[in-house]
C-alpha positions as a printed NumPy array, in Angstrom:
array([[ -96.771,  -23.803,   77.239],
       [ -94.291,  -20.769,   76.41 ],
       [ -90.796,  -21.644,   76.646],
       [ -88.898,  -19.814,   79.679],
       [ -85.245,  -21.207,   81.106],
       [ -82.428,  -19.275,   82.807],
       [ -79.353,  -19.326,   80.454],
       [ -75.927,  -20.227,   81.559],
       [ -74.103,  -17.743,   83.436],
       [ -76.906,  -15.063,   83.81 ],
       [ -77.341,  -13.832,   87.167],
       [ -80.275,  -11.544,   88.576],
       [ -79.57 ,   -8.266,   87.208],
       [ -78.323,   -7.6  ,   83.892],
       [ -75.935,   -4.234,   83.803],
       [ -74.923,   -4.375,   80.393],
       [ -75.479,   -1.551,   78.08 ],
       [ -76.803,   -1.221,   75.199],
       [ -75.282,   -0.049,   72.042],
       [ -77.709,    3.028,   71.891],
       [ -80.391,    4.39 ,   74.395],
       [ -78.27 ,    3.907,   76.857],
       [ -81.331,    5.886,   79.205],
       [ -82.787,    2.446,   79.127],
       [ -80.651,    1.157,   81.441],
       [ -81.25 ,    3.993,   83.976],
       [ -83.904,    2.123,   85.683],
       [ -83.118,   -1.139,   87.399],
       [ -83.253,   -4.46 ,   84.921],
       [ -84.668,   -7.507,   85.819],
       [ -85.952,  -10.85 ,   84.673],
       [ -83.178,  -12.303,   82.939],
       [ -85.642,  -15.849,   82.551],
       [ -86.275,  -16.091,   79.164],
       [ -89.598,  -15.191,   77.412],
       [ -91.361,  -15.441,   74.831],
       [ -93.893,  -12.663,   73.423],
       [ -94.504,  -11.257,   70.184],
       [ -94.031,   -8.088,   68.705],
       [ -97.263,   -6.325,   66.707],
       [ -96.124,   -3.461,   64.326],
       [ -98.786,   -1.923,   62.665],
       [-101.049,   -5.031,   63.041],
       [ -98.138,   -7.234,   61.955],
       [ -96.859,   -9.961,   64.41 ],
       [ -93.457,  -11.231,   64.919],
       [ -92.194,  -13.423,   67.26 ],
       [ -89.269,  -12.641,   69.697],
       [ -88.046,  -13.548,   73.211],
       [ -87.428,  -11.236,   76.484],
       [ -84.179,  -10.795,   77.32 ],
       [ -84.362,   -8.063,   80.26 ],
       [ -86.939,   -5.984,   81.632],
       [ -87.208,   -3.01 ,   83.75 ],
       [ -90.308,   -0.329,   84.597],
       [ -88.958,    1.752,   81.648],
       [ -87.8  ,   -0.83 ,   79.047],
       [ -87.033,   -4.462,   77.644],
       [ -84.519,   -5.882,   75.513],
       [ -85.585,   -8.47 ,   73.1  ],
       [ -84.004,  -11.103,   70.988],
       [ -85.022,  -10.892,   66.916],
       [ -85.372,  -13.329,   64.865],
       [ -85.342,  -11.322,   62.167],
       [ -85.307,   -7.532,   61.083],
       [ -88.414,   -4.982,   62.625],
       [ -89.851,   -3.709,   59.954],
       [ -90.544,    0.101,   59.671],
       [ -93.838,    0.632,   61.718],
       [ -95.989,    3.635,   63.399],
       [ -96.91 ,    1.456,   66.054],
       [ -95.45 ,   -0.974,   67.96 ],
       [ -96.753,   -3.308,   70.932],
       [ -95.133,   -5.998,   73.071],
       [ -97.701,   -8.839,   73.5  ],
       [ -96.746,  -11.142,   76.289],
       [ -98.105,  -15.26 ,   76.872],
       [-101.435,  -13.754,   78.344],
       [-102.339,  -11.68 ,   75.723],
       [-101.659,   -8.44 ,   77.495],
       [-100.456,   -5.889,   75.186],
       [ -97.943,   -3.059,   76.229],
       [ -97.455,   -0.028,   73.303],
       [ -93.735,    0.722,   73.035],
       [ -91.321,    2.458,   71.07 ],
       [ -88.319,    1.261,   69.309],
       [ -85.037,    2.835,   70.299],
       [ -82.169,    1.159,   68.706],
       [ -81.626,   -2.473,   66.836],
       [ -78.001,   -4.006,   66.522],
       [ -77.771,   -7.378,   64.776],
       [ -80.586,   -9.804,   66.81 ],
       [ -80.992,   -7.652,   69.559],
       [ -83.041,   -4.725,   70.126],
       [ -84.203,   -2.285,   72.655],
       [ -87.826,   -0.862,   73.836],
       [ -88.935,    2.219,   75.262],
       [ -92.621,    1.491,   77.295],
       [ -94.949,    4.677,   76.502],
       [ -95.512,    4.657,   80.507],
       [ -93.318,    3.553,   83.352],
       [ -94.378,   -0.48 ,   84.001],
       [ -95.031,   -2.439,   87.189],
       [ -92.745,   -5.309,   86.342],
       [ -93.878,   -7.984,   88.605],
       [ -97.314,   -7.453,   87.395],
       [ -96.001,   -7.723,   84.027],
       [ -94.511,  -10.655,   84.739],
       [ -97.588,  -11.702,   86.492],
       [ -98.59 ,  -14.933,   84.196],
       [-101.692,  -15.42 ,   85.626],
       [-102.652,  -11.535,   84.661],
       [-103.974,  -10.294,   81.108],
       [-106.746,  -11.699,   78.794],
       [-105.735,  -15.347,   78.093],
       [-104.092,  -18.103,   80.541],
       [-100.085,  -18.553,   80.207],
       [-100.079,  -20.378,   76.899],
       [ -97.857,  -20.556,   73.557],
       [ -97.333,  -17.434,   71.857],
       [ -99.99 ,  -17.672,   68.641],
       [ -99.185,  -15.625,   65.315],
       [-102.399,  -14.112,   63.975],
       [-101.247,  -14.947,   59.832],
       [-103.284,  -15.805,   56.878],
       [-101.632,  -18.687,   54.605],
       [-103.906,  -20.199,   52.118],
       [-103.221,  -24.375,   51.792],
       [-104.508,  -27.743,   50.845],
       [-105.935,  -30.142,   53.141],
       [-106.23 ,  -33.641,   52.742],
       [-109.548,  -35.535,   54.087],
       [-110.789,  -38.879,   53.794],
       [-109.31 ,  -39.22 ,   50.351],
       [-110.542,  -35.034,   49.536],
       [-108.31 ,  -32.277,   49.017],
       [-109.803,  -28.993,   50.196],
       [-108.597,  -25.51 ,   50.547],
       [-107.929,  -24.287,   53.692],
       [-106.958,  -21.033,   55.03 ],
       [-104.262,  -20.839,   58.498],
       [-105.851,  -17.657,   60.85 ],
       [-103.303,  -18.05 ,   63.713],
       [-100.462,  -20.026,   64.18 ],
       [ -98.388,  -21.266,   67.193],
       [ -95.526,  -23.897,   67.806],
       [ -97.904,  -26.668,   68.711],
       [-101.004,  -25.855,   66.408],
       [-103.405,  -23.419,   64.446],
       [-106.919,  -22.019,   63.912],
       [-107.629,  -22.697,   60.281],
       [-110.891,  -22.215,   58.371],
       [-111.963,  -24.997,   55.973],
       [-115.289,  -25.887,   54.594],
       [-115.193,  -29.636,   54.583],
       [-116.865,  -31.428,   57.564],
       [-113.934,  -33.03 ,   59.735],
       [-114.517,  -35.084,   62.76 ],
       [-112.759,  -34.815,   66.303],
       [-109.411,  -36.116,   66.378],
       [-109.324,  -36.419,   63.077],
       [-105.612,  -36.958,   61.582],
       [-105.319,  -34.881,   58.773],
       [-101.985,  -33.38 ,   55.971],
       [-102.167,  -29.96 ,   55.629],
       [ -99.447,  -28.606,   52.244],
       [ -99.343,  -24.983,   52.357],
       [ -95.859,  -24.593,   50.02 ],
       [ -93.962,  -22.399,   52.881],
       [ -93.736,  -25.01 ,   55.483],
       [ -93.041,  -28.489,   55.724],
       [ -96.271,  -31.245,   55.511],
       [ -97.805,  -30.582,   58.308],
       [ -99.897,  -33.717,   60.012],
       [-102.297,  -32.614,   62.585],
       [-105.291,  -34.162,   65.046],
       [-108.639,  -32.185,   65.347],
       [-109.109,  -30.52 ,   68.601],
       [-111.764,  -28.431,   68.367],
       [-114.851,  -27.45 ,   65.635],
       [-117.028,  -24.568,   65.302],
       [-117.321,  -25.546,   61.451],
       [-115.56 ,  -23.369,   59.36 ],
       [-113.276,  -22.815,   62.127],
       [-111.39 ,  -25.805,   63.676],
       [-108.277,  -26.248,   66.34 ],
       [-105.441,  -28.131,   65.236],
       [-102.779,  -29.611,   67.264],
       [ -99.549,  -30.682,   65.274],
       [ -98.1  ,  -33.991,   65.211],
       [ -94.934,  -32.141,   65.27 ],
       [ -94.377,  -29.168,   66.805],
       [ -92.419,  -26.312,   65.213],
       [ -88.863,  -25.248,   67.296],
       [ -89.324,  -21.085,   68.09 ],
       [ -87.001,  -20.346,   65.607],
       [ -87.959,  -22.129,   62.879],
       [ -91.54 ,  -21.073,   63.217],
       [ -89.969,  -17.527,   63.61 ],
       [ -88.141,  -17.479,   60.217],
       [ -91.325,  -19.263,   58.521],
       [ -93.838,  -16.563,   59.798],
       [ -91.844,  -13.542,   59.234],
       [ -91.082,  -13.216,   55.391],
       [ -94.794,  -13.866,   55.192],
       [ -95.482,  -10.822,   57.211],
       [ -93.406,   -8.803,   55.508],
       [ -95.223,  -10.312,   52.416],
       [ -98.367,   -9.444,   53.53 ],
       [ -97.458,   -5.755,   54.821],
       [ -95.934,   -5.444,   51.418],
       [ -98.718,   -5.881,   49.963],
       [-101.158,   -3.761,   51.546],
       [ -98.892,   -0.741,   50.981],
       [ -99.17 ,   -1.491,   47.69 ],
       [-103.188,   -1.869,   47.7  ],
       [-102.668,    1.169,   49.744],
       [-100.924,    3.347,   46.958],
       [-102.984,    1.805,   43.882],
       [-106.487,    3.308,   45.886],
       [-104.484,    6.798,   46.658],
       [-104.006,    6.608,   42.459],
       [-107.326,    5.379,   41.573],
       [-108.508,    8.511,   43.881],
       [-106.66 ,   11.294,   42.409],
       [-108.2  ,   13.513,   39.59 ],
       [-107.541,   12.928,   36.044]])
């Protein structure tokens, strides 16, 4: 389940301004319940919570640095997807211009968009070992949340199977078997990841991985051009 609790002191409106784009704040703010979404930039996904909301914009909380991007997307806890634009970023904090005024109670509206309220999951590829019935096998993470993961591993495992997972950015990770369409399988963590710390893991390795397709990117624009 997504994490959402009223901090101390907040009230229901929030009239604070911003430290730029102050024409955020011209519409009416809202939803000062905290929650958490994701932000996609150019098909990269980061993890961040909603501070305040209004038909025209949102405030978010970072957990680390946006990277440069043409496109940018809120995705809420239900999957639906709102394009936005970024309009200024001051320490943790940043600010977010929707392309189209928003109907924020539907918005809010947990029991609207593709998926059921759930926890946020990070679509990421980390490579790993997994350890089996005495076999270490590679396995590959495809999405990962707080409480589990999608990964993709060849061996045969068995429901409810309790298995280690080393992938050499995050801690051992022990983990039941929920689910099996073999290679796929649903894992749910013996331990589940705080948002922050799951935050900082996933976000150097999406810079990592954006990193590196700009530089796949440039290499094919130099393998293209005329000798």
């Amino acid at each position: 389940m997504a994490q959402e609790w009223q901090l101390p002191g907040d009230s229901g409106q929030d009239r604070t301004d911003a430290p730029t784009g102050a024409e955020l704040r011209a519409a009416p703010r809202y939803a000062l319940l905290i929650r958490t979404a994701k932000i996609i930039a150019d098909g990269r996904e980061f993890l961040c919570i909603i501070r305040d909301v209004s038909a025209t914009g949102l405030k978010i909380r970072l957990f680390s640095a946006l990277p440069h991007a043409r496109e940018l997307a809120v995705e809420m806890v239900t999957g639906a997807r709102y394009p936005v634009d970024l309009v200024w970023q001051a320490d943790d904090h940043a600010g977010l211009r929707f392309h189209q005024d928003m109907d924020v109670q539907r918005l809010l509206d947990e029991s609207m968009g593709p998926f059921p309220k759930r926890q946020v999951r990070l679509q990421i590829a980390v490579s790993g070992v997994l350890h089996s019935g005495g076999e270490a096998v590679p396995v590959i993470f495809r999405n990962l949340s707080q409480q589990g993961a999608r990964v993709e591993c060849h061996k045969w495992l068995l429901m409810n199977e309790l298995v280690r997972i080393e992938t050499g950015v995050t801690p051992p990770l022990y983990a039941k078997v929920r689910w099996r369409s073999q290679p796929s399988y649903g894992l749910i963590f013996e331990r589940t990841f705080k948002l922050d710390e799951l935050a900082r893991i996933s976000a150097p390795l999406q810079f990592a991985e954006a990193l590196q397709d700009h530089t796949r990117g440039e290499d094919d624009q130099a393998a293209q051009r005329p000798i």
